[in-house]
N, C-alpha and C positions, 0 to 999 in steps of 0.2 A: 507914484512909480514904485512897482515891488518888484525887487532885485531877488533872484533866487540863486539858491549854493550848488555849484555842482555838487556831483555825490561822489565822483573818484577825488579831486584837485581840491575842494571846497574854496575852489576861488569863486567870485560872481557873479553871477552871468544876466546882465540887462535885459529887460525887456524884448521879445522879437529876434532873437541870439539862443542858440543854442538848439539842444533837440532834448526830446522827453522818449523814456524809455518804461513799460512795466509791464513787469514777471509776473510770470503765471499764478504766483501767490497773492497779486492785485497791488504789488510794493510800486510804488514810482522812483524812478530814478532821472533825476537830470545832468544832462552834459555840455557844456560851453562848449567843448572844443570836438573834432570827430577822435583826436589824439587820446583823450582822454577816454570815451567813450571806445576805443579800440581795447584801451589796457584794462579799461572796467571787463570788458566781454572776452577777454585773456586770462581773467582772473588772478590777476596781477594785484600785489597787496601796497596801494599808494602809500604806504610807512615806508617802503625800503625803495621808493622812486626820490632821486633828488629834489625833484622841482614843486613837490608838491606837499599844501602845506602839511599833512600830517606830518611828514617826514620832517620838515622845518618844527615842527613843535615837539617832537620827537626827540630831535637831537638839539634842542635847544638855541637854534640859529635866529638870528635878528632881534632879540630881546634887547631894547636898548636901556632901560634902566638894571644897573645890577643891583639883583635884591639883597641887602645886608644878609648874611648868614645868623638864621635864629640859633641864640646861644639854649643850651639846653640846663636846664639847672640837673648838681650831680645831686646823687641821692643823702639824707646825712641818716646816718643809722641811729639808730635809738636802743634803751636797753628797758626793759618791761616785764616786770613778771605776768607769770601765768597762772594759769587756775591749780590751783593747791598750791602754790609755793609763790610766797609774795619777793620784790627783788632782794630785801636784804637774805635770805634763807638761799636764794641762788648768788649771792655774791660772796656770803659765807662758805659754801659750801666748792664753789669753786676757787676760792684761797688753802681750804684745808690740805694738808700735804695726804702724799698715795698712803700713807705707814697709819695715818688715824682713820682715813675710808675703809684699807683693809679689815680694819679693826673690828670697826661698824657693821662689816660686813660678813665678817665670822660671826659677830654676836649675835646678828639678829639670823642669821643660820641655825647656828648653833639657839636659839629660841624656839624659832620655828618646829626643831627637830621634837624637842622636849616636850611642845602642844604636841604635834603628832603622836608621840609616844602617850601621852596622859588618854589622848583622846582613843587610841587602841586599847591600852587598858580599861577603861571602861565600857567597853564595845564587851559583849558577850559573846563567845566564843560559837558559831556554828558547828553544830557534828554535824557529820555525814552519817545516813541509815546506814547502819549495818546489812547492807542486803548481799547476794547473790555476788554481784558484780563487783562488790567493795572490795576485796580481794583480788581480784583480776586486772593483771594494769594495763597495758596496750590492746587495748581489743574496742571495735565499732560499736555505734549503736544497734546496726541489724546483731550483730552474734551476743551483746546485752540482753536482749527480746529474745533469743535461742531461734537465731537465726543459721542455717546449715552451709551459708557461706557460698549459696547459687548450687549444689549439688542438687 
């Protein structure tokens, strides 16, 4: 004996019981009751019908074992360096007070500055040609070329 589910109710429905329905897309649907089979062709969404079970499993009705709540474990943080700086170099360095970081921090500024300067110094100086135009400060590239400036 093969018991079939309606399709609005998903209650049973026995052998020789019931009617069968399908849509143009070739879906079948089956109906125990014509109740049901009205609210299906209503387009009626059996989740928000009382009697029926989506709606019962929905809202959680007739569950007669309560399930223990699973306990979630909390997270435990960990501390770990990172690539270029192993933990004790970042445990050092966030103990240091603001007065020796600033320090550190002019210094190697003030380093910085000094490469820069060495490394300009050695850099040979660009002249600019002597031409024409050297002389003249605000003026385009058409009037450079002895351009008449659209006249």
């Amino acid at each position: 004996m093969k018991l079939e589910i309606d399709s609005f109710t998903n209650y049973k429905i026995y052998p020789s019981k019931g009617r069968l329905f399908v849509r143009g897309d070739s879906k079948i649907f089956r109906f125990g009751t014509s109740k049901s089979e009205s609210l299906f062709h209503q387009r009626k969404n059996p989740r928000k019908i009382a009697w029926t079970i989506p709606y019962r499993r929905m809202h959680k009705k007739g569950i007669t074992e309560e399930v223990a709540k699973k306990r979630s474990r909390r997270t435990v943080k960990h501390q770990r360096g990172i690539v270029g700086a192993d933990l004790a170099a970042i445990v050092a360095k966030r103990n240091q007070s603001t007065q020796v970081r600033t320090q550190q921090r002019l210094a190697a500024i003030s380093k910085a500055k000094a490469e820069k300067k060495e490394k300009e110094a050695k850099k040979p100086k660009a002249q600019r040609p002597a031409g024409p135009a050297a002389n003249l400060k605000n003026i385009s590239k058409q009037q450079a070329k002895g351009g008449r400036g659209g006249r």
